[in-house]
C-alpha positions as CSV (number, residue, x, y, z in Angstrom):
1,X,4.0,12.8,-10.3
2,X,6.7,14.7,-8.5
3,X,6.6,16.0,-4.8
4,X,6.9,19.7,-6.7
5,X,3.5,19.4,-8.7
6,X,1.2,20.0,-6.3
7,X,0.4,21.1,-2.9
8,X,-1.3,19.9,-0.2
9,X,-1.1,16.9,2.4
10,X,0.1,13.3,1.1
11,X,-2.1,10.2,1.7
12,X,-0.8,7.2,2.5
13,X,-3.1,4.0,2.2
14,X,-2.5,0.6,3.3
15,X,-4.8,-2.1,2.4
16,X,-5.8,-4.4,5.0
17,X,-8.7,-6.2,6.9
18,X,-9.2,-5.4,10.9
19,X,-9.0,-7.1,13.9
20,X,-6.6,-9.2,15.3
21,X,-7.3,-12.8,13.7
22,X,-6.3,-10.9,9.8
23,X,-3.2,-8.7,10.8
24,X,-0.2,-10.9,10.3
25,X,-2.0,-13.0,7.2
26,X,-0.8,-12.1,3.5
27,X,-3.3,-9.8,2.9
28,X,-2.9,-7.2,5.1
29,X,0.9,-6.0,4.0
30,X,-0.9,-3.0,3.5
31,X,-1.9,-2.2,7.2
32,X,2.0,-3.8,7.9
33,X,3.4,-1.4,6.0
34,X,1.7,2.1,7.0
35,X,2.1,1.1,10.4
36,X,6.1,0.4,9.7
37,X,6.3,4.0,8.0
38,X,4.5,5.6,11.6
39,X,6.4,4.1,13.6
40,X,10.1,5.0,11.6
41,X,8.6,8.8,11.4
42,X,7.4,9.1,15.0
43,X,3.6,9.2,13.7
44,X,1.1,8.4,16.2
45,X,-2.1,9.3,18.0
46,X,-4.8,7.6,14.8
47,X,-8.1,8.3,15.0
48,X,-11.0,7.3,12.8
49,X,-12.2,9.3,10.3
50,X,-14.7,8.4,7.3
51,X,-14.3,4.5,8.2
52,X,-10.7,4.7,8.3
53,X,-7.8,5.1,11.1
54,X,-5.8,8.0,10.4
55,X,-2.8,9.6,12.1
56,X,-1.2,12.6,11.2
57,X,2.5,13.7,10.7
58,X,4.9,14.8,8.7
59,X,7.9,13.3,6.1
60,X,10.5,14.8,4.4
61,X,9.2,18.1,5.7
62,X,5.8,17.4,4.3
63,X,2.2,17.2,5.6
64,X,1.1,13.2,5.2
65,X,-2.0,11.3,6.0
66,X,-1.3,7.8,7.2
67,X,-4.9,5.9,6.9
68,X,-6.2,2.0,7.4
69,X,-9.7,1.8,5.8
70,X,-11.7,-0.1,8.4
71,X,-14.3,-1.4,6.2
72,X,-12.6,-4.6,5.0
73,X,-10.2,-4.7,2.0
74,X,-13.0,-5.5,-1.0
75,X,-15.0,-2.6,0.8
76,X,-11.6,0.0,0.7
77,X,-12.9,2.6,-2.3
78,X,-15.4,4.8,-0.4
79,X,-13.2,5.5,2.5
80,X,-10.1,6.0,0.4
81,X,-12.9,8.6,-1.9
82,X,-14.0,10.5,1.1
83,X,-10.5,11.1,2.9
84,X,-9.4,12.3,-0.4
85,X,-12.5,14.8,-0.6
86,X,-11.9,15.5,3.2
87,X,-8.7,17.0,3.4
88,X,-8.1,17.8,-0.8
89,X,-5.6,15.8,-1.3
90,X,-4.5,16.5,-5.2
91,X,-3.7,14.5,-8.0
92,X,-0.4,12.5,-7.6
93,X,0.1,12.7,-3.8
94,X,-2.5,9.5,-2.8
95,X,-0.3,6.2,-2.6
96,X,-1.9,2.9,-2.3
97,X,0.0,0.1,-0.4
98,X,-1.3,-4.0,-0.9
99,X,-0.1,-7.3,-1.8
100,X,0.4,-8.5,-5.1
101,X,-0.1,-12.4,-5.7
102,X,0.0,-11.8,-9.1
103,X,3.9,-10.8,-7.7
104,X,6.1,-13.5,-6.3
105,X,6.8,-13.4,-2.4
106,X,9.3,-10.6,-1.8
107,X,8.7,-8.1,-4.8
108,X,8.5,-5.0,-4.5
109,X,7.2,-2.5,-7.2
110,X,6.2,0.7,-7.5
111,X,3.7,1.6,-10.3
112,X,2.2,5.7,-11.1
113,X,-0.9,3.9,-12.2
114,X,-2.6,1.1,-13.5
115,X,-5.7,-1.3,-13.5
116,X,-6.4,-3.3,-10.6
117,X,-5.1,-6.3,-12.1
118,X,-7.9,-8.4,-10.2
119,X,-7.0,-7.3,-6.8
120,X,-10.7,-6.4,-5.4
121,X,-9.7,-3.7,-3.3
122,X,-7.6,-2.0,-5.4
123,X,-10.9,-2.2,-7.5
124,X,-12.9,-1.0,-5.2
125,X,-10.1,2.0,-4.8
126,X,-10.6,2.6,-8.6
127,X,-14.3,2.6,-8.6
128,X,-14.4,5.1,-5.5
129,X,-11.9,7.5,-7.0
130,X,-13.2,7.4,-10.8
131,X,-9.9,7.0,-11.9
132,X,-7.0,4.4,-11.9
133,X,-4.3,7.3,-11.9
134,X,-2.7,7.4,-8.4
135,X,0.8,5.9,-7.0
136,X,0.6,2.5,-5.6
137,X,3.2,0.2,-3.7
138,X,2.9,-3.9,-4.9
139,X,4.1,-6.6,-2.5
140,X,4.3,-9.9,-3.9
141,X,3.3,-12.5,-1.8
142,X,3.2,-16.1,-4.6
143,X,4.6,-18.5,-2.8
144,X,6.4,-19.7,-6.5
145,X,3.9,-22.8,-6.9
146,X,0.3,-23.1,-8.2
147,X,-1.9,-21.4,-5.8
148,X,-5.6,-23.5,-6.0
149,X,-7.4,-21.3,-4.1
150,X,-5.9,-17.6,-4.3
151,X,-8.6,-16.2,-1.6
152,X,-7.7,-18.2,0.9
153,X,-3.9,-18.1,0.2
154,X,-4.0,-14.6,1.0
155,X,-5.8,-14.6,4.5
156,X,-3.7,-17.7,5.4
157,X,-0.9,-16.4,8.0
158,X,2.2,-15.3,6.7
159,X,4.9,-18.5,7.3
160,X,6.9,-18.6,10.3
161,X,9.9,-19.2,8.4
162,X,9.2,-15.7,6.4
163,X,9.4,-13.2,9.3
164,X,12.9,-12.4,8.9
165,X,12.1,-11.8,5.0
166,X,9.1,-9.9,6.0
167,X,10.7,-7.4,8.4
168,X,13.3,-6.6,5.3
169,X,10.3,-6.3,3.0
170,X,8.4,-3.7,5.6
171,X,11.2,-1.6,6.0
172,X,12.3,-1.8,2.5
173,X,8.8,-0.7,1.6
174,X,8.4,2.4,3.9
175,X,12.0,3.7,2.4
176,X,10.2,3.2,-0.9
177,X,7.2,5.3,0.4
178,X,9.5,8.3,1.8
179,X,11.3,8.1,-1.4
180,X,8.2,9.1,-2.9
181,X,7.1,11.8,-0.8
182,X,10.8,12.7,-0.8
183,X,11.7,12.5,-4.8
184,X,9.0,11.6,-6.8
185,X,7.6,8.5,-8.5
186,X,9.8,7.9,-11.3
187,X,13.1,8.2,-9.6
188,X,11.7,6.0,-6.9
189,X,10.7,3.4,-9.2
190,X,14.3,3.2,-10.9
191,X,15.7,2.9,-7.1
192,X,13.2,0.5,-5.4
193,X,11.4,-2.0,-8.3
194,X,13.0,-5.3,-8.0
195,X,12.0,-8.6,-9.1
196,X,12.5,-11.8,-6.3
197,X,14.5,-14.5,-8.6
198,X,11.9,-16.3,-10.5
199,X,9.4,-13.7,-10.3
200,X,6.3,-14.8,-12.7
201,X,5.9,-12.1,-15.4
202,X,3.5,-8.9,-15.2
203,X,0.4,-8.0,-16.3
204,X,0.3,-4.3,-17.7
């Protein structure tokens, strides 16, 4: 999975739900981080295509897709599917962007595959695609204490008191996105995968 083994645009998915009562919750670092990597490349201008807003540009000198399925996180796999079909985007240049509450708040980690370690619309992702082989960038949200009821944690508005850690997390996120495009997976994953102290352990 390195920028040289294949041709073709990049696509960049964040996961996210729309409209203006979701974007700031948990659940939509997705959408929070695509939009941070437009705006730091000067990408603008989306427009929807196949259920998704998608804008256009370039990074690292390289053709990239920037898309927001529109058709609600657990619904994310048939958009992601058709874009891909649309505009032949190859093996190994589709990342996937969500949060991770199986992560604690302020991970980041950058994975070259994997299941969908009960994350329904990285599921729904898999299902689309056939296959559970593409980049994706985890953001852990766990607060660090039982969580009773994990759906709602996840659409409940990001804290107040975590802004300033947030902004640090989007930008730190986007760099580990260009890093991709830029050098590849692997050497990515050694720069950018941390664990916030007290992390709770992965799943594979």
């Amino acid at each position: 999975m390195e920028p040289s083994d294949s041709v073709g645009p990049w696509l960049i998915v964040g996961l996210g739900n729309p409209g203006p009562e979701y974007k700031w919750t948990y659940h939509n670092l997705g959408f929070l981080v695509v939009e941070r990597v437009a705006e730091r490349n000067g990408i603008h201008q989306a427009r929807r295509v196949w259920g998704a807003l998608v804008a256009e540009g370039a990074i690292s000198g390289q053709p990239v897709l920037i898309a927001k399925p529109q058709t609600f996180m657990n619904l994310s796999g048939n958009s992601v599917r058709l874009l891909v079909e649309k505009y032949a985007v190859a093996s190994g240049r589709l990342v996937l962007i969500f949060d991770e509450l199986a992560l604690e708040w302020g991970t980041l980690r950058i994975r070259p595959k994997g299941s969908a370690g009960g994350h329904h619309g990285v599921q729904d992702v898999i299902r689309g695609l056939g296959t559970n082989e593409f980049a994706r960038v985890r953001l852990g949200i766990h607060p660090g204490h039982p969580v009773s009821d994990g759906a709602a944690f996840v659409l409940a508005p990001i804290k107040r008191a975590q802004r300033k850690e947030l902004d640090q997390l989007l930008d730190q996120a986007a760099q580990a996105v260009e890093s991709i495009i830029a050098e590849g997976v692997e050497k990515s994953m050694t720069k950018f995968n941390r664990r916030a102290q007290g992390s709770i352990p992965e799943e594979a």
